[in-house]
BALOGU-470364 format. One line per 5 residues: number of its first residue (from 0); their letters; for each residue x, y, z of C-alpha. Coordinates in steps of 0.05 Angstrom, whole numbers, plus 5000, padded with zeros to 4 digits. Each point is the difference from the previous one (the first is absolute). Layout:
BEGIN
NUM> A> X/Y/Z; ...
***
This chain:
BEGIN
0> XXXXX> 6945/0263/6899; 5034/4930/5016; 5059/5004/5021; 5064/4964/4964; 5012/4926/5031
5> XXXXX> 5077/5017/5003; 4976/5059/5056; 4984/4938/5037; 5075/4999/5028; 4995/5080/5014
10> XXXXX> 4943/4974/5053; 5002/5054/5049; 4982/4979/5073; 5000/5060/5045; 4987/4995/5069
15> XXXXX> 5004/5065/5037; 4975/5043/5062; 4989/5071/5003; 5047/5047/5039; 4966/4980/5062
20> XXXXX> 5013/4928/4996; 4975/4981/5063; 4932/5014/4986; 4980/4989/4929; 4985/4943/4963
25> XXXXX> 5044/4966/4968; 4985/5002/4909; 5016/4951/4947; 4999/5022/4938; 5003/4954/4937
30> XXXXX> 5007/5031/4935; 5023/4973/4930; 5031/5056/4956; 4979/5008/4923; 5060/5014/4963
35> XXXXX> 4973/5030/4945; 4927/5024/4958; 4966/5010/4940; 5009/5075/4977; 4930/5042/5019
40> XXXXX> 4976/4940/5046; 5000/5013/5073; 5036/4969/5055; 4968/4944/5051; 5034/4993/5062
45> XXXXX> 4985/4947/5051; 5017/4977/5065; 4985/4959/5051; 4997/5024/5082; 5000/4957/5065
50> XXXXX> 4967/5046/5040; 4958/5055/4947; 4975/5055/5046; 5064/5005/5036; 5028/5052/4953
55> XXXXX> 4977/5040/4939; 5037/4976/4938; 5024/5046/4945; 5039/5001/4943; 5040/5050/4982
60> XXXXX> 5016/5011/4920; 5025/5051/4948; 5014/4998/4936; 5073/4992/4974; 5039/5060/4997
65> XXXXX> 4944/5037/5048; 5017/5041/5067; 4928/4990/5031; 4973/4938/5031; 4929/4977/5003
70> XXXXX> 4955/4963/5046; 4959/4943/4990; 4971/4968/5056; 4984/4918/4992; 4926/4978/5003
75> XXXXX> 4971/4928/5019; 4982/4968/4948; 4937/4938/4998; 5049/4947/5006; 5036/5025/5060
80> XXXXX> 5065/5038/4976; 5021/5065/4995; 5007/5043/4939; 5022/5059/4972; 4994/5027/4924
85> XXXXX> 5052/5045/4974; 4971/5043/4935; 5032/4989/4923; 5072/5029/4998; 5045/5013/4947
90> XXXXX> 5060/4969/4984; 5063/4982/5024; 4951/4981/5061; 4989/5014/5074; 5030/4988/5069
95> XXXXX> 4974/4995/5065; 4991/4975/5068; 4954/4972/5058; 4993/5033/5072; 4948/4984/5050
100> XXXXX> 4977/5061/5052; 4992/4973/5066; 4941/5043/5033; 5014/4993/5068; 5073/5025/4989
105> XXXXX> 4980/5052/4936; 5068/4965/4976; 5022/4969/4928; 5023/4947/4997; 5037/4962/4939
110> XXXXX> 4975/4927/4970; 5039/4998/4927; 5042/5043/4974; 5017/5070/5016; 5003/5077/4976
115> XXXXX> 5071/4989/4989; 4995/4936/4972; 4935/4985/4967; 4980/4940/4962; 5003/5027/4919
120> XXXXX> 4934/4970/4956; 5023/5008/4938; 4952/5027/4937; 5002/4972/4934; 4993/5049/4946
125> XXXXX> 4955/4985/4956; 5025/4985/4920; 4967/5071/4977; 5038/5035/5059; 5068/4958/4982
130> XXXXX> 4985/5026/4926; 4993/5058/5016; 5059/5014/5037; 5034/4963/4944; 4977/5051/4948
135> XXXXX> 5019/5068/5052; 5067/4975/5003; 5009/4983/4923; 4969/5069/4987; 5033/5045/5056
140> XXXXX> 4928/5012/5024; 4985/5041/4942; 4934/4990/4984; 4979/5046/4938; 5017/4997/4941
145> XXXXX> 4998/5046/4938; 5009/4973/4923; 4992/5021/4939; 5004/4956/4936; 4994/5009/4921
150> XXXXX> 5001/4940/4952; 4977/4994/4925; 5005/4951/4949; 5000/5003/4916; 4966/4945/4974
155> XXXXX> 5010/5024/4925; 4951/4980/4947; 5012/4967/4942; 4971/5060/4956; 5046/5045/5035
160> XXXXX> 4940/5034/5041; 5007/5025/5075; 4990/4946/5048; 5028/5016/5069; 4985/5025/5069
165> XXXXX> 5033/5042/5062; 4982/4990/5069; 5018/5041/5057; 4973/4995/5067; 5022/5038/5069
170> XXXXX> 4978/4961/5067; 5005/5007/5078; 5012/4936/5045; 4994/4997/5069; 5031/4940/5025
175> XXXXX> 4948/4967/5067; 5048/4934/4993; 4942/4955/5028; 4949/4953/4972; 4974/5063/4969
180> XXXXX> 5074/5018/4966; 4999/5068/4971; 4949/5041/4964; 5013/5043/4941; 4971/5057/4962
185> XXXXX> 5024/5031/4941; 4978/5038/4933; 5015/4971/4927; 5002/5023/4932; 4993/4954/4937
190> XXXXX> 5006/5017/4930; 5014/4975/4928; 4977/4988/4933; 4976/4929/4967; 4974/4991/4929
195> XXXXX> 4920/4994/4986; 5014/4954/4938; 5050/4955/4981; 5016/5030/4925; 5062/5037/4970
200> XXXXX> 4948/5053/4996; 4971/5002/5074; 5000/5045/5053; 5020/5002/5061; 4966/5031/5061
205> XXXXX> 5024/5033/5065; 4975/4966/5056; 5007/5032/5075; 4990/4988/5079; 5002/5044/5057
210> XXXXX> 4983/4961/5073; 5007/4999/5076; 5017/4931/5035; 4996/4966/5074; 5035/4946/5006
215> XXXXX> 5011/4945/5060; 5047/4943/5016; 4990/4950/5037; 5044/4950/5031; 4961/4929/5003
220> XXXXX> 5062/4961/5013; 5081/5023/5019; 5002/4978/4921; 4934/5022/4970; 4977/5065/4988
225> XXXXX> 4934/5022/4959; 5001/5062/4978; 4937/5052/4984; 4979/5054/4957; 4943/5041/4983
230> XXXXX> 5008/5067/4950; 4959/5043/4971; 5012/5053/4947; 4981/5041/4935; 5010/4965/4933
235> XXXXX> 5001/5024/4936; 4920/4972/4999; 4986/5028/5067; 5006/4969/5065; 5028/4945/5014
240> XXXXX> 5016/4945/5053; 5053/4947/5010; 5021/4940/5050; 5063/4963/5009; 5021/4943/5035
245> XXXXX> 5067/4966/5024; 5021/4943/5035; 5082/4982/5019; 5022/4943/5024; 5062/5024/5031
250> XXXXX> 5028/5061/5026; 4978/5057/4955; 5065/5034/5023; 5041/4940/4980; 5004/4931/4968
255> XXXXX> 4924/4993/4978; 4951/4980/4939; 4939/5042/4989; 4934/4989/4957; 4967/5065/4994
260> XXXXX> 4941/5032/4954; 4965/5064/4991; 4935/5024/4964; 4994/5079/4975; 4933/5002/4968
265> XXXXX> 5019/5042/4944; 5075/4986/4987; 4996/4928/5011; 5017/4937/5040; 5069/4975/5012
270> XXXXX> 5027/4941/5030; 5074/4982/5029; 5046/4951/5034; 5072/5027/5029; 5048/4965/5025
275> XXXXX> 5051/5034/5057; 5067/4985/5019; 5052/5030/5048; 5063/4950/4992; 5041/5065/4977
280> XXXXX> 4993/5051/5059; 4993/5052/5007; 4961/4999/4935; 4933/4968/4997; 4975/4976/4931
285> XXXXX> 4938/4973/4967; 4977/4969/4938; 4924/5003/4972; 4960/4977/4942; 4937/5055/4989
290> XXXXX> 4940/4996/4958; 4968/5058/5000; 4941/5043/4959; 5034/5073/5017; 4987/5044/4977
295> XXXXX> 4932/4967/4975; 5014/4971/4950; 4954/4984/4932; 5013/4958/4954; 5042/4954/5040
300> XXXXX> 5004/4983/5071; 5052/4956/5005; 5063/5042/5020; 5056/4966/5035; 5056/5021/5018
305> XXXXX> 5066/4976/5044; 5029/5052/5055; 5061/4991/5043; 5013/5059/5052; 5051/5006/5053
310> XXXXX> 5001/5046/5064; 5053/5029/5045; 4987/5030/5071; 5051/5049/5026; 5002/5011/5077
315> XXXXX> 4939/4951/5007; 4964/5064/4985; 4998/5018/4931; 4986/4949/4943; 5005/5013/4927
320> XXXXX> 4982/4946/4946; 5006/4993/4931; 4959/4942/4949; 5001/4983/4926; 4959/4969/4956
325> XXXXX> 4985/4965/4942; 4943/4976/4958; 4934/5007/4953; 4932/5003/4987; 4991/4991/4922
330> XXXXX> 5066/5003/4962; 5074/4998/5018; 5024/5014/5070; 5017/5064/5024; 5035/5026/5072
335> XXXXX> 4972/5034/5056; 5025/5019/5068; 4986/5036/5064; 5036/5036/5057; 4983/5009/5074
340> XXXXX> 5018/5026/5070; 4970/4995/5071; 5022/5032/5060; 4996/4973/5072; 4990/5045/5058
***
């Protein structure tokens, strides 16, 4: 790699003998240090030499924080300089320094830097490894994640019949903290009733879903995260199939607005925007406007309904949450409500 221009004053100009100075050549050695590199790039050393087959040069190199040193010897190159490549390290970086070995002698004999002093490239992190470190520090390094969460809503009916639904779903989360966030599995249970016709007469018919989910998330920004789903379940017409999709803009464990919709072939489609705030820690609250079809409904679709939920973590570990709401599908507004808890380990 090129070297900074400030290394320019660091100009090292070594001229040195072996231990038998009476008889070897005389070496300068010209080298310009890089003070730092691109994270997973390797290293490009170069130098310049007065007299090139008077000694073997080396460098010598380790990672940061490493006991053992490694070897690289320098190679011409086509335009008349010497060069060495170090491989990709990780961050903070890597230190090392120059030697030449003087054949006739079999001695080593120093050109920059040392073993107790060696010059210190520094490795920039890239922005998923600073995130990342970021999120193990926030989260104690716990990485998994257990919940469990129940939430219904009455819409009512203005013939008094049953329109209402209950859903309950149990999920595992393991936490990668990467571009590729976390991925989730889990098991849910839907159920409810929902008139067939809109009379003081009607009926009103019990409607049901069983399903297995996957779900991913997936950071595209350090603000924007998309989130996944596929399912697939029983219903009460047979089997059944569902997607769901998220994005946040904002820190889903923090301030952040998300727009969010799902598709359950036999219970329905719903559709959602939430807003998140966390200006009263340590509780984190949100506020959402849902239109939704659970539990597949009939004779009217348009169910809406306004939730606001608030959730407490004790110990950074466990987290329970509690949400009302409040709305209808066809007749006066009714409540509904839901409670939750997740465990981090």
């Amino acid at each position: 790699m090129t070297p900074s221009r400030t290394a320019l004053f660091g100009l090292l100009l070594g001229l040195v003998g072996s231990a038998r100075a009476d008889t070897a050549p005389r070496v300068l050695v010209v080298h310009l240090p890089p003070m730092s590199s691109p994270v997973n790039a390797p290293i490009e050393l170069e130098a310049m030499l007065d007299t090139p087959f008077a000694e073997t040069l080396a460098v010598r190199w380790r990672s940061i924080g490493d006991a053992a040193w490694h070897d690289v010897a320098f190679e011409r190159s086509s335009a008349g300089g010497w060069f060495a490549t170090l491989p990709p390290s990780r961050a903070p970086g890597v230190e090392y320094y120059i030697f030449g070995r003087v054949a006739a002698a079999g001695a080593e004999v120093l050109h920059f830097a040392s073993a107790d002093a060696p010059h210190v490239v520094r490795v920039d992190p890239s922005i998923v490894d600073r995130l990342e470190t970021i999120d193990r520090e926030r989260l104690g390094d716990r990485r998994n994640q257990i919940s469990l969460e129940v939430v219904g809503h009455n819409f009512g009916n203005r013939f008094d019949l049953p329109d209402r639904f209950v859903r309950a779903e149990l999920g595992y989360t393991h936490r990668l903290l990467r571009t590729l966030h976390h991925i989730s599995f889990g098991f849910g249970s839907i159920g409810g009733k929902t008139p067939l016709v809109s009379a003081g007469d009607g009926v009103a018919e019990g409607k049901s879903l069983r399903y297995g989910y996957g779900e991913v998330r997936i950071r595209a920004h350090p603000s924007v995260f998309f989130d996944a789903r596929a399912s697939l379940g029983v219903s009460h017409e047979g089997f059944d199939q569902g997607v769901r999709g998220v994005v946040t803009f904002g820190k889903p464990w923090r301030s952040s607005l998300s727009v969010g919709g799902e598709y359950l072939g036999d219970v329905g489609p719903s559709a959602w925007i939430r807003l998140q705030w966390d200006t009263a820690p340590p509780l984190l609250m949100g506020a959402s406007i849902v239109r939704t079809d659970l539990p597949g409904a009939v004779i009217d679709s348009a169910g809406l309904y306004l939730g606001y939920d608030v959730a407490y973590t004790i110990a950074r570990r466990f987290t329970v949450r509690g949400q009302l709401s409040y709305g209808s599908r066809d007749g006066a507004a009714h409540l509904g409500g839901g409670l939750g808890t997740a465990l981090d380990f």
